[in-house]
Structure formats: C-alpha cells, structure tokens
C-alpha positions as CSV (number, residue, x, y, z in Angstrom):
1,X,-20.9,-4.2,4.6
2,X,-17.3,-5.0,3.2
3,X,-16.5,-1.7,1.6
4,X,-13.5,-0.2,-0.6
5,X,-12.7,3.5,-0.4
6,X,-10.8,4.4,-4.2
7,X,-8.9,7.0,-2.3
8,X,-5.1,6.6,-1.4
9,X,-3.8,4.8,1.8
10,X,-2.6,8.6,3.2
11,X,-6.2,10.1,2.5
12,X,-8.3,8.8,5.3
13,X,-7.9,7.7,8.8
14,X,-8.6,4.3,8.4
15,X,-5.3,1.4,9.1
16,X,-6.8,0.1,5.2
17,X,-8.4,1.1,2.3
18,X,-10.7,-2.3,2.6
19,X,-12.7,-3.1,6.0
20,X,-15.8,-3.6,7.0
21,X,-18.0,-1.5,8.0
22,X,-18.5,-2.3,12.5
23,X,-19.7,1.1,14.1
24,X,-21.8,4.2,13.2
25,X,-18.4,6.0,13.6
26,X,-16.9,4.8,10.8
27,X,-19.9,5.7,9.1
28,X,-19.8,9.3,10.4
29,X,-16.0,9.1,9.2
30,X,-16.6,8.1,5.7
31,X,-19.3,10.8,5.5
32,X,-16.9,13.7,6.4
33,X,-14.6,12.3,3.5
34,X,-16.8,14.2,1.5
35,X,-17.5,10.6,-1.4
36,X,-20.0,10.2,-3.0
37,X,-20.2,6.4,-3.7
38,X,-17.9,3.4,-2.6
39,X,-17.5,0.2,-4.0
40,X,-18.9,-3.0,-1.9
41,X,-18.1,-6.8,-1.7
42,X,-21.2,-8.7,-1.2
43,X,-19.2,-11.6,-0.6
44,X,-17.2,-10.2,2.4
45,X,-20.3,-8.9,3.9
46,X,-22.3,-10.1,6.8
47,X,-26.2,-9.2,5.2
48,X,-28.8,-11.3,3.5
49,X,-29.7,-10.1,0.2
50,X,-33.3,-9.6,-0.9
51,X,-34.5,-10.7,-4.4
52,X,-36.3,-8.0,-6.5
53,X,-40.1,-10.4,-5.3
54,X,-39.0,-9.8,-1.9
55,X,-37.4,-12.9,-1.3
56,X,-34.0,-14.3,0.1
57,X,-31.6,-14.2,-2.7
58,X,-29.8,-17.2,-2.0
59,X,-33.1,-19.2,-2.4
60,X,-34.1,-17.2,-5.6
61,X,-30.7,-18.3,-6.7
62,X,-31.1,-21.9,-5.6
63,X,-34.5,-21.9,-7.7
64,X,-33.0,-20.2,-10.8
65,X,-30.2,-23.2,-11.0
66,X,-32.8,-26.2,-10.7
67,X,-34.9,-24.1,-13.3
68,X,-31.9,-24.1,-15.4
69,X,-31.0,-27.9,-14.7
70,X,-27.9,-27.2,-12.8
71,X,-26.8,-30.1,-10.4
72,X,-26.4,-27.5,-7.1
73,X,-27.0,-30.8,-5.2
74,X,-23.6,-32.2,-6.2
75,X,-21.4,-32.5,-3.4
76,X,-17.9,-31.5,-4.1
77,X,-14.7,-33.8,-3.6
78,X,-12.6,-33.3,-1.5
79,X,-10.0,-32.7,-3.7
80,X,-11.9,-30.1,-4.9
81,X,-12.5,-28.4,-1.9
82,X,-8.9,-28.5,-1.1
83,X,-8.3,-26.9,-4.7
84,X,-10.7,-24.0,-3.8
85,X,-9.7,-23.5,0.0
86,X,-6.0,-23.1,-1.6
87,X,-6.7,-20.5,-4.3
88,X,-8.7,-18.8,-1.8
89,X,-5.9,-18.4,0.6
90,X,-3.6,-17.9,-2.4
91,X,-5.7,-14.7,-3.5
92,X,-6.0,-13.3,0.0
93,X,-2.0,-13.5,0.1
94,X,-1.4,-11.9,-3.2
95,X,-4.1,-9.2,-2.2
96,X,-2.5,-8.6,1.1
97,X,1.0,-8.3,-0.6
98,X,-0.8,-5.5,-3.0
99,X,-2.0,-3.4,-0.6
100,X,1.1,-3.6,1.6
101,X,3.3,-2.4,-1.7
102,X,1.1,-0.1,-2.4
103,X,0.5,1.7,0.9
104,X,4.8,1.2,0.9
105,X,4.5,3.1,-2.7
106,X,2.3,6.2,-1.3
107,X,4.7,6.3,1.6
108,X,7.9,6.7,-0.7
109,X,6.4,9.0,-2.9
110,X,5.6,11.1,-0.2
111,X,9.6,10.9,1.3
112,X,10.6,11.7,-2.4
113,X,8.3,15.3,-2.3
114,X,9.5,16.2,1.4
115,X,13.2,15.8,-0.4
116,X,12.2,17.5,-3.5
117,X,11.5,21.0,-1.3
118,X,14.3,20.8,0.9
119,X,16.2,23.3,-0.6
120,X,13.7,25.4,-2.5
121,X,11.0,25.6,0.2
122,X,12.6,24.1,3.7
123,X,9.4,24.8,5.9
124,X,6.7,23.4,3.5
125,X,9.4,20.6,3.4
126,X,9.2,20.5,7.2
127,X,5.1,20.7,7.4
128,X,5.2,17.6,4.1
129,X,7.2,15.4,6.7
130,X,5.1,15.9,9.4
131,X,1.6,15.4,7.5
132,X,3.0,12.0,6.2
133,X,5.0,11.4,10.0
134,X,0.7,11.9,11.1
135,X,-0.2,9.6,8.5
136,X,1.7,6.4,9.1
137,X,0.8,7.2,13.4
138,X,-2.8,7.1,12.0
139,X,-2.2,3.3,10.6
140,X,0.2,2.0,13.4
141,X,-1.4,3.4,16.6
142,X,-4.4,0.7,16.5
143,X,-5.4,-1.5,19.0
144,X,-4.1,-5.1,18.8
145,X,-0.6,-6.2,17.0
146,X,1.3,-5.5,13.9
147,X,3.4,-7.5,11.6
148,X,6.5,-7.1,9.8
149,X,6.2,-8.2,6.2
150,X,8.8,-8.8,3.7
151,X,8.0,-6.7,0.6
152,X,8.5,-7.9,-3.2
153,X,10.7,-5.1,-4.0
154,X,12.3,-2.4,-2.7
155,X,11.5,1.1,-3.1
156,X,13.6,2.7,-5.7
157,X,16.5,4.9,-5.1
158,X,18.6,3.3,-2.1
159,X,18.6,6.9,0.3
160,X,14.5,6.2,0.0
161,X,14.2,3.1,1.4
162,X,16.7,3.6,3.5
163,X,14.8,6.6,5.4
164,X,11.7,4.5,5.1
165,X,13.0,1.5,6.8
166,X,14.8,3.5,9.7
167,X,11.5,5.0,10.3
168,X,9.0,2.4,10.3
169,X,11.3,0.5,12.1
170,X,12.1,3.6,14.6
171,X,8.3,4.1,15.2
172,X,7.2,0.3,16.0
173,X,10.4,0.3,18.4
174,X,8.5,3.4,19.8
175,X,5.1,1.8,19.9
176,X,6.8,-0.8,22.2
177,X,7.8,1.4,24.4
178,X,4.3,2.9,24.7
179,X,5.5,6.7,23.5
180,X,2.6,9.4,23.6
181,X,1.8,10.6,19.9
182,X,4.1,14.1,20.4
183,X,6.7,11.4,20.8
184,X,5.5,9.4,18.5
185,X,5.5,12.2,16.3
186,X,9.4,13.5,16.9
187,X,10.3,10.3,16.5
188,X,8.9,10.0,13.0
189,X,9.9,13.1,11.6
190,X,13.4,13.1,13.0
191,X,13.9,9.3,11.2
192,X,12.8,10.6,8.1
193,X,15.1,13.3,7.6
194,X,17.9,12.0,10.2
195,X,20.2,11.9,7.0
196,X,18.9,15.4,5.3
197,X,22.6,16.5,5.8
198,X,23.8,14.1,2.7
199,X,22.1,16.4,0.3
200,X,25.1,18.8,1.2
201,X,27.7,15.9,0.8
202,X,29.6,14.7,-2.5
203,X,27.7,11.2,-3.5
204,X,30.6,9.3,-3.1
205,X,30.9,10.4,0.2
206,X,27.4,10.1,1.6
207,X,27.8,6.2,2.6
208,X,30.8,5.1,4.6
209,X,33.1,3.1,3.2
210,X,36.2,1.1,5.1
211,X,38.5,2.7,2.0
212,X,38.1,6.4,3.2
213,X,41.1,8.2,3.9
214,X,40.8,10.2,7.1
215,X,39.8,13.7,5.5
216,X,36.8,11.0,3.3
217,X,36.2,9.9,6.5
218,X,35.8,13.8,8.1
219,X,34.3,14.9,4.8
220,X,31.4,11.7,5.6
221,X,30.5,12.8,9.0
222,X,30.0,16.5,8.3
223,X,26.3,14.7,7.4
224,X,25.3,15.4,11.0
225,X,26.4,19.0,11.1
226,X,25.3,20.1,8.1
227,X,22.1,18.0,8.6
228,X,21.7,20.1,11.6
229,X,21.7,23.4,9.7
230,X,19.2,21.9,7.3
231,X,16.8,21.1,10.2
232,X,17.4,24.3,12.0
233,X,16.2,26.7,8.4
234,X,13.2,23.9,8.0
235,X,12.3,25.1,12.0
236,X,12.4,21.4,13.2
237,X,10.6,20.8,16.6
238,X,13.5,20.1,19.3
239,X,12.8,16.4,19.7
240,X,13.5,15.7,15.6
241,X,16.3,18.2,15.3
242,X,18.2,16.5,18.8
243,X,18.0,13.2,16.6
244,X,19.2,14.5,13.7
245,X,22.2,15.8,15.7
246,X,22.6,12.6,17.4
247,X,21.7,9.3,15.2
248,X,25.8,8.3,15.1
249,X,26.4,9.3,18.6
250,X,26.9,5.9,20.6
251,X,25.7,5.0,24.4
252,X,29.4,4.4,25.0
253,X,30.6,8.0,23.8
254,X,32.7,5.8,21.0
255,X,30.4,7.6,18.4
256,X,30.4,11.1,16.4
257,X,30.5,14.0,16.1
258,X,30.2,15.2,19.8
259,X,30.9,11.7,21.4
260,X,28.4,11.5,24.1
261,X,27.3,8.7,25.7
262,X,23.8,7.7,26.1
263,X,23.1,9.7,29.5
264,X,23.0,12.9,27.0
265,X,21.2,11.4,24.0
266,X,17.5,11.7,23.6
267,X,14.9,8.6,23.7
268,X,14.3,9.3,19.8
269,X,18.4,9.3,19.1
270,X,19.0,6.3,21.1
271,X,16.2,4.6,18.8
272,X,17.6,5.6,15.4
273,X,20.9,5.2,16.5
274,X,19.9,1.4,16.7
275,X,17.5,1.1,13.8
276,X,20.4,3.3,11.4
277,X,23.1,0.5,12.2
278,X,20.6,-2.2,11.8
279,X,19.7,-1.1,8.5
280,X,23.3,-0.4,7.3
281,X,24.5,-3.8,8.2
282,X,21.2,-5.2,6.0
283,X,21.6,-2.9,3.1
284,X,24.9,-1.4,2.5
285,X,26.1,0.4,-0.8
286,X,28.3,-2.9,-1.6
287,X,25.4,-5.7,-2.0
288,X,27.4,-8.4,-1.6
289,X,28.7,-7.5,1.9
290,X,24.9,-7.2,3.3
291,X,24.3,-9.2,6.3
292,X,21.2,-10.9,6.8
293,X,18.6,-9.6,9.4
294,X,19.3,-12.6,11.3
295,X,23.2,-12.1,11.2
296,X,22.9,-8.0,11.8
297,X,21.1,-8.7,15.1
298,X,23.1,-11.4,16.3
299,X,26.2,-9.0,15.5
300,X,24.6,-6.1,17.2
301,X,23.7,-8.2,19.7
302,X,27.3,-9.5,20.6
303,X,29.8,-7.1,19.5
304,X,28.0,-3.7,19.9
305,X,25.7,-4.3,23.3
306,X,28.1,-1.0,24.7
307,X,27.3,1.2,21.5
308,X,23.4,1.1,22.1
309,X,21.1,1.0,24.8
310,X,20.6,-2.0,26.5
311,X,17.3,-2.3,27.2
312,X,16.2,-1.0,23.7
313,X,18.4,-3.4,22.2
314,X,16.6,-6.2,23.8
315,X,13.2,-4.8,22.8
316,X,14.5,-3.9,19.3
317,X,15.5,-7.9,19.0
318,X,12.2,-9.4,20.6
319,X,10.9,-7.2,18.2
320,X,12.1,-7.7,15.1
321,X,11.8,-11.7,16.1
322,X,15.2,-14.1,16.7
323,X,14.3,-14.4,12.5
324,X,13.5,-11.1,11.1
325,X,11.8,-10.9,7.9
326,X,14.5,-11.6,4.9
327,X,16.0,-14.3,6.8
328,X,16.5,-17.8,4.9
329,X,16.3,-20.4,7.6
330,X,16.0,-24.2,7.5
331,X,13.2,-25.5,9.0
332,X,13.1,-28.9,11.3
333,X,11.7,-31.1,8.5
334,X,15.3,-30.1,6.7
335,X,12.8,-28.0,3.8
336,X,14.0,-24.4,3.5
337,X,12.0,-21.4,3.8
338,X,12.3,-17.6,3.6
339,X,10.9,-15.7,6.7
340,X,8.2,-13.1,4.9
341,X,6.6,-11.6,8.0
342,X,6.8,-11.6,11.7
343,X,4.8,-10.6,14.8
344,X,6.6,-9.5,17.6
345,X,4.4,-11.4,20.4
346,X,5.6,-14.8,19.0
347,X,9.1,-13.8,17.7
348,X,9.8,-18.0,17.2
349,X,7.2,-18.4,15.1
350,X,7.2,-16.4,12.3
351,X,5.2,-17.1,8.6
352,X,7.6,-18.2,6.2
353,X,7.5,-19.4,2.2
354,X,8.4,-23.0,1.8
355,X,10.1,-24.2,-0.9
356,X,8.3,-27.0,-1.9
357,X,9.0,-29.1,-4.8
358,X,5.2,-30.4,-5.5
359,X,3.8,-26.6,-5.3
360,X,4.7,-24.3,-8.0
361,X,6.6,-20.8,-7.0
362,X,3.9,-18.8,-8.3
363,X,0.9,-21.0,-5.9
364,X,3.4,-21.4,-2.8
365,X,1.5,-20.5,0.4
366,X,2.6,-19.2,3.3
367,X,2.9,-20.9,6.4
368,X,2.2,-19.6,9.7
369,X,4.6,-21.8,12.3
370,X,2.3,-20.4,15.0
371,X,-0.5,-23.0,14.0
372,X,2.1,-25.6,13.0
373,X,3.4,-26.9,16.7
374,X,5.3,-29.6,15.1
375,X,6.9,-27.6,12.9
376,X,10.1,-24.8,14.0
377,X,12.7,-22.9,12.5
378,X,16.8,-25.5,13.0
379,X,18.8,-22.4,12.1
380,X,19.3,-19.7,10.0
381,X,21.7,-19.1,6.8
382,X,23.1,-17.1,4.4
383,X,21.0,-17.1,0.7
384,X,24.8,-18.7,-1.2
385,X,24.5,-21.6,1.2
386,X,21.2,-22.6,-0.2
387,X,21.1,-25.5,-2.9
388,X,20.6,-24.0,-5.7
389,X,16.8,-25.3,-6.4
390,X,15.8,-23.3,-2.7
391,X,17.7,-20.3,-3.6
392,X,15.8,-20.1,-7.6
393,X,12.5,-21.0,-5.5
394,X,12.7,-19.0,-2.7
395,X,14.4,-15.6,-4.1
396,X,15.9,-14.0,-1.0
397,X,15.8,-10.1,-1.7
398,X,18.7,-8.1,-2.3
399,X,17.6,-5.2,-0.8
400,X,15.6,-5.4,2.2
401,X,12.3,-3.2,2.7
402,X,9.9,-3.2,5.7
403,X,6.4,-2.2,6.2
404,X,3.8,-3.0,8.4
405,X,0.5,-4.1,8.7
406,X,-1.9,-5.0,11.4
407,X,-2.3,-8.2,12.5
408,X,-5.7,-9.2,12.4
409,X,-5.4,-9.1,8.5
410,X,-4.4,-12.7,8.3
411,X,-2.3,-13.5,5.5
412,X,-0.4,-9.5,4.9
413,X,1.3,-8.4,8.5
414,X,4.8,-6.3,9.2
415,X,6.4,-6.8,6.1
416,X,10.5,-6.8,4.9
C-alpha cells in the first residue's frame, strides 16, 4: 500500500512522508509512531481491490460503466494519451517540488528555533541543533543516490539559508567521502552554527565587504572568536567547536584568524571552509555581484586550488556536477535551459527546464539529459546574457537554495 503519514518531514524516520509500504519493518516503524490512522493511495498501490459481492473491483467497475452506457471500449488517441502521460508527469513534478519546499520549510524553521535560544538557553540551543543535525542524517544516509534540486524560493532571512545551504552541502560532501554518522554528525552541527559568532557582531559588519576599512575588516573576523565562546557556553562536541574555529582558515595558511594550513585543520573545517566560499561567491549581500554556481566552481577551481584541499575540491566539483543547479546553460539544439537538479554519478547530465516556446511556463516539463543521448549541455552563461523571452520563461533565482532528495523519486532529486 502507497501510504501518507500527516506528520512532519522531522517526525519519523522515514527519507518521505509518502512511500510505500515494502517490509514488515516499516510496518513495525509506523506502529511505534504511536498513529492511529494514515491516509492511502489506491492508485499508487500494488493490491487488487475486492467489490462489496466479493468480486474484483475493476470488473465490478467495468460492469457498472456498460450498465450505465459508457463507451469504456473506446480507444483513446494518441493525442490523448500524450495529453494524459504529460499532465501526469507534470503533477508528479509539481508534487515532488512540494515536498522538497516543504521538508526545506521544516528544516529552516528548525535553524530559526536553535538561533532563537542561543543566548537565553545555549545548551538546549546546543541539544535543538543536534536533534535536527539527526534528522536530516536520517533522510540522507539511504542506500542508493541523491539529487540536488533547485528550490522555487529561498528560505527567508539570508543568514538562514545561508547556514542551510553550507550544511546540506557540507553533509552530502561528507557522504562522499563515506564519514561514520559521529562524523556525520560533527559535521552537521558545526555547519549549522559555523557562523553563531555574528550574533555578537554589528549587522553591517557580519558579511564582508571589499569597502571595509582595516579595523571593519578586524571588527568582521572577530566572528570566529567570538563564535568560539558561543560554542564553548553551548558545550559543543570537539569536532563542531574545531569547525567553528576554523571555517576561514585556508589549506595554504593565507586564511584567518590563526592562519594554519590544512595539515592543522580538521576533516569537518576543511569541508565548510569549501562549501562557506562556495556559497558566498553564489549568494553575496550585493545580488548583483552573485556568481553563478557554474562560474563559483570554475573560479574556485582556478584561482583558489591552494586555499582548499585538493582532493575535496575535486569531489566537491564532481559533486555538485560541471552545471550545478541554478546554472542557465545553452543546450546543443541552441534552446536554453535552467539546470533544476543534479545527480552526482552523472555530473554531464543533469535535468534542466527548457524554454520552449510551444509549452506554456506553467506546463514546462523537465528534462532528464540522461535519457536524451542526443541531447547535451554547449555552455553555460550568465541569466543578463539570455534573450529576454528565455530569461521571462526560465526565471533564474536570485538567491540560490539547495536541498536534497533521493534519487529513486523520479521527477524531485537534490535541489538548488
């Protein structure tokens, strides 16, 4: 049975809130859950259904409809079917999109209460970020891939989705590397709060800016130490508190504020370190000097292979795909597309929206290159060098937000 649990994405164990049913485990799950009832899609299940006489439904049904007069016979056209296969795959996509925002919604609000109690409660603070550090682990440590998808919008306040992003991001790098969950763990609670010392810094001075005077600039990186503090009073675990301490150190020693190189920096630093620049370059304050994922990485790539680690730079990039999600590329039949979700295993093949003049916005699918093998990616290119009919079509984001999903959910994967 196809069943849906009306709880939220953080409240059970299972990667969704829709699945169905495959093992008397998940049965013995959903029992412990303490519910009482669950709702069911007969149409997503694998079960004949009996007719109150006793017999097969689908024949009762079949029955009722000559009874009634009602040409079941008829074949449909093939227009039709084409019609009906397309608003199929159109509902899955826009359902897959809905459960991606809203496990991305549960997530922030969850960021937002761990901030809320900093200061008034630092060690409930503390266990909040690690219960919701345990919650994403229990979505994203599943057998078999996951997907970056580009989201609709971004989460609120920019400090949210900025911890979000360095996270997720931090904790699928770690998944590639095949950390243990106490990692795993660290790792997610360190990204989270790696910039808990800004609460103690004057707003204007909590993002960098190429304007600072030198004391601005001093005044700005007091983040780390007074982030430290923070995390010491919340009784942070060694392997969060280290990253904290070192998320703008650099593998060169060029980086702050104790300048050591990458010999001296933990696994968990040396990832955030990457993902925090990656993020910055994608979403600064200033809009309109945001690189797009495709530009950050190729700039990472080339001018800053001494600040980060090599090898995790490499994975970082096969990762995130040679076209992360948010990219606007141009595809080889000259159309342009935005890249809306990407799966690490086939990083030249992502799924991208089309713009496509006979398909309205609001009914374009989207295309998985993967099953296209005539079809690639020519380059990719800023959003203001898109005619103006792609750019109105395709609506590259402003602000960039990932999630995740898992792969074998077809239309919804890792999501920007």
């Amino acid at each position: 049975m196809f069943i849906h649990l009306d709880l939220g994405w953080m409240s059970h164990p299972f990667p969704l809130s829709s699945f169905k049913i495959a093992s008397s485990d998940q049965l013995l799950i959903l029992r412990r859950l303490g519910l009482t009832q669950v709702r069911w899609s007969p149409a997503k299940s694998d079960l004949t259904l009996q007719s109150p006489s006793g017999g097969d439904a689908d024949a009762a049904t079949a029955e009722a409809a000559t009874e009634t007069g009602t040409a079941a016979s008829t074949e449909p056209t093939p227009e039709e079917i084409a019609r009906e296969a397309h608003r199929r795959a159109l509902a899955a996509q826009r359902e897959a999109m809905r459960v991606c925002e809203q496990q991305y919604g549960e997530a922030a609000d969850g960021f937002r209460s761990v901030m809320d109690l900093v200061q008034a409660d630092p060690h409930q603070a503390r266990t909040q970020a690690e219960s919701l550090t345990a919650a994403l682990l229990d979505k994203m440590l599943v057998e078999g891939d996951l997907n970056m998808r580009l989201l609709n919008e971004a989460a609120g306040d920019r400090s949210t989705a900025h911890a979000l992003n360095v996270c997720i991001i931090a904790l699928l790098l770690g998944r590639a590397f095949g950390l243990g969950r106490d990692e795993m763990m660290d790792l997610g609670v360190g990204s989270l709060l790696h910039d808990i010392g800004k609460l103690e810094v004057a707003a204007r001075l909590r993002h960098r800016d190429e304007s600072f005077t030198a004391a601005e600039t001093q005044a700005y990186q007091q983040h780390v130490v007074k982030g430290v503090a923070i995390a010491q009073t919340m009784g942070l675990a060694p392997g969060p508190l280290l990253i904290v301490a070192q998320h703008h150190e650099h593998a060169d020693g060029s980086g702050f504020p104790q300048r050591i190189n990458m010999d001296r920096m933990s696994t968990g630093a040396r990832i955030v370190a990457l993902v925090n620049r990656f993020d910055g370059l994608c979403n600064p304050l200033i809009t309109s000097k945001a690189m797009t994922p495709h530009e950050a990485l190729s700039l990472m790539f080339a001018q800053g292979r001494n600040r980060f680690d090599a090898t995790m730079l490499n994975a970082f990039i096969r990762m995130m795909g040679v076209y992360p999600p948010g990219s606007t590329v141009q595809l080889t039949d000259d159309r342009y597309a935005l890249v809306v979700s990407v799966n690490s295993a086939r990083p030249l093949k992502p799924r991208v929206m089309v713009h496509d003049v006979k398909v309205a916005k609001e009914e374009a699918l989207i295309l998985n290159l993967e099953e296209m093998p005539d079809l690639g990616i020519r380059r990719s290119l800023k959003p203001q060098f898109l005619p103006r009919a792609s750019l109105d079509y395709l609506s590259p984001r402003a602000r960039i937000a990932y999630f995740f999903d898992a792969a074998s959910t077809g239309p919804g994967e890792l999501a920007a």
